[in-house]
C-alpha positions in Angstrom: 0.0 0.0 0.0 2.6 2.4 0.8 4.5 1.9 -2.5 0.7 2.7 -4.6 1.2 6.2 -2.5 4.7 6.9 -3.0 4.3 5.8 -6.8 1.0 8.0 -7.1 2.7 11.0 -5.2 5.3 11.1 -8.1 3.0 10.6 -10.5 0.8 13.8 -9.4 3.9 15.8 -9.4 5.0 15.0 -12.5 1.6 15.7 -13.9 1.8 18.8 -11.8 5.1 19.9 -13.6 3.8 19.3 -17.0 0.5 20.9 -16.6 2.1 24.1 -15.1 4.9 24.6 -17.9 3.4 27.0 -19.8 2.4 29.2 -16.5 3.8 31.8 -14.7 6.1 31.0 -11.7 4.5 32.8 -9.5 0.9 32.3 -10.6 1.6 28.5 -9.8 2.9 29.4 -6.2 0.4 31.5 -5.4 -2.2 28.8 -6.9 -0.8 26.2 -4.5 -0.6 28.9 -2.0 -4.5 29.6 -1.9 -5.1 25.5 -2.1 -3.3 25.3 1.2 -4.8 28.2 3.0 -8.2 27.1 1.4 -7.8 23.2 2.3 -6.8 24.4 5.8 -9.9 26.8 6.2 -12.2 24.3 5.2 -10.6 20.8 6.7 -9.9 22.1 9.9 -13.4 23.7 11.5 -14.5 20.1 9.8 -12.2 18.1 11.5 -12.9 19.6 14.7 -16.5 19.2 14.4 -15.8 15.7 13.4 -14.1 15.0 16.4 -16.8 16.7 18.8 -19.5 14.6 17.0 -17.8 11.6 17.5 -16.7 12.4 21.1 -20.7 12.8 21.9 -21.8 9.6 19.6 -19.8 8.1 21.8 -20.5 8.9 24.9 -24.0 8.5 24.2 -22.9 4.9 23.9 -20.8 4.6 26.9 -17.8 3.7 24.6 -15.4 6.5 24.9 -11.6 5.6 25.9 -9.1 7.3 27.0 -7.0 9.1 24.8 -9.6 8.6 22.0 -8.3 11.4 19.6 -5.2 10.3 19.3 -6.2 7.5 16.5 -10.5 8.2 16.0 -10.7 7.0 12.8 -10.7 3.5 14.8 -13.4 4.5 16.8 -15.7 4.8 13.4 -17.1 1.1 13.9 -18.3 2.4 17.2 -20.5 5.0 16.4 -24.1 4.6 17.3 -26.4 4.1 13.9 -28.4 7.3 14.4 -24.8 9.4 14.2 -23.2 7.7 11.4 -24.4 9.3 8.6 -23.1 13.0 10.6 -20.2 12.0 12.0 -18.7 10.4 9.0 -20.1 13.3 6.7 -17.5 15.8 8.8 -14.3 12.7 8.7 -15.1 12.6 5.0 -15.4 16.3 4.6 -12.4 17.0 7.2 -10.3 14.2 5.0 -11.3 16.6 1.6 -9.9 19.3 3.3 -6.6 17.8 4.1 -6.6 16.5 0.7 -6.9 19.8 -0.8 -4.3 21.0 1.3 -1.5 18.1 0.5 -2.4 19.3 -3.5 -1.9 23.3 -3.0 2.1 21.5 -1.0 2.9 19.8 -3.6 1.8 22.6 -6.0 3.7 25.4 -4.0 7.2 22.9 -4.1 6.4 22.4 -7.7 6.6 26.8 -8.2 9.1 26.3 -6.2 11.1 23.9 -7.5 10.6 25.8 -11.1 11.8 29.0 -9.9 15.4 28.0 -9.2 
């Protein structure tokens, strides 16, 4: 699994390189710039409210453990049926966001990277 990521990391920046050759240097920085700062304004209010939801799903069940938010994503399986639908709505929206944000990185190296 790791090897498909690293191997589809490469790819995207290559694509990345090829589909920003005919652009301006800095128009491709700033482009990445505004994913980040755009990924990071919309994953993180939605990965806190993700991790509030599930907190309460939770402890409506009587299932919360200690140190839950240090790995909540294995916590899914125990959320109660009436939450699911919520609280996976905001890790799948919260997950976008980081998402977002990994593309405007590797978008701001690639200006980067063209600039020297």
């Amino acid at each position: 699994m790791l090897e498909i990521v690293g191997v589809l990391c490469v790819f995207v920046a290559m694509a990345g390189w090829v589909a920003t050759a005919g652009v301006a240097v800095e128009t491709v920085f700033m482009a990445g710039l505004w994913l980040v700062v755009g990924g990071l304004a919309f994953g993180v209010p939605t990965g806190i409210v993700y991790h509030l939801a599930l907190r309460r799903s939770l402890l409506r069940k009587g299932q919360l453990p200690a140190r839950w938010w240090l790995r909540p994503t294995q916590l899914n399986k125990s959320i109660a049926d009436a939450d699911r639908r919520l609280v996976l709505g905001f890790c799948y929206a919260g997950a976008a966001g980081f998402l977002v944000t990994l593309l405007g990185c590797v978008i701001v190296a690639i200006g980067t990277w063209r600039s020297f």
